[in-house]
C-alpha positions in Angstrom: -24.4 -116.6 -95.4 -22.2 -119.4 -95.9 -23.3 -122.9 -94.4 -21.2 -125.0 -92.1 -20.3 -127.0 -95.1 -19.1 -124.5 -97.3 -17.3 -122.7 -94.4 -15.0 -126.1 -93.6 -14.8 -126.1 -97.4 -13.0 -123.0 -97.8 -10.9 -123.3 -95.0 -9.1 -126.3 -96.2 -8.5 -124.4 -99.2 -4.9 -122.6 -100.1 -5.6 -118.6 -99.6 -5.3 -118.3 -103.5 -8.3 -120.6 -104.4 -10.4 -119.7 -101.4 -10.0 -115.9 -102.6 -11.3 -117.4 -106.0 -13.9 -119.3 -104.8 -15.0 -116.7 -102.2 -15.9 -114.6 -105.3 -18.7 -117.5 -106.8 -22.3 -117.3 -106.5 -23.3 -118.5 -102.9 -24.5 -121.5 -104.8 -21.7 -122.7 -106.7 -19.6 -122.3 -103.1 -22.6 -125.1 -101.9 -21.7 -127.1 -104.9 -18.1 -126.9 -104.7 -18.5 -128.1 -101.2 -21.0 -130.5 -101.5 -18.4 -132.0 -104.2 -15.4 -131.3 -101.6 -17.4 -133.8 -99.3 -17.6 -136.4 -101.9 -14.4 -136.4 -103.1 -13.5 -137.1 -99.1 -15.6 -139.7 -98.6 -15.2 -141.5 -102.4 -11.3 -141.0 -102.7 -9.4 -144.0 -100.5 -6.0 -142.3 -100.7 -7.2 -139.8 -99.3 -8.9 -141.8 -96.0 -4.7 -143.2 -95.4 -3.6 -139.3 -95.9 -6.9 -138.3 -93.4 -5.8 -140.7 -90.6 -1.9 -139.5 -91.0 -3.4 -135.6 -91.3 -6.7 -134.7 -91.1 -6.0 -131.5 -92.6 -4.1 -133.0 -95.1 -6.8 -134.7 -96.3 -9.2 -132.2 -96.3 -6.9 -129.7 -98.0 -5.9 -132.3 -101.0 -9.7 -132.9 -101.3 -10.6 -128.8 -101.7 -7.6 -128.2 -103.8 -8.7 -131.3 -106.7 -12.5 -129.8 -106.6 -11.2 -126.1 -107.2 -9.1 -127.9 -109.8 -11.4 -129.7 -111.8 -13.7 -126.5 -111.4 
């Protein structure tokens, strides 16, 4: 069962790469996420896109970790 983190995770995700990553390893989806949360908190573009959208923010974030997966 997915964890809070990975759930948020793959809901800011496009359907296209959360149908992708839905099919991982329950373990990779916990390392794609724990890297989704990094990527948040490192990246400071993407705090000035965060305050404009929150979702925004959180979807750019998803869609670079899937990318560089």
């Amino acid at each position: 069962m997915p964890n809070d983190t990975v759930t948020r995770f793959l809901n800011a995700l496009s359907r296209e790469s959360r149908e992708r990553v839905a099919q991982l390893p329950a373990d990779r989806q916990e390392q794609l996420a724990a890297a989704w949360e990094a990527e948040m908190s490192e990246d400071t573009d993407l705090d000035t896109l965060d305050e404009l959208s929150p979702e925004a923010g959180a979807h750019e974030a998803a869609e670079r970790v899937v990318q560089n997966f």
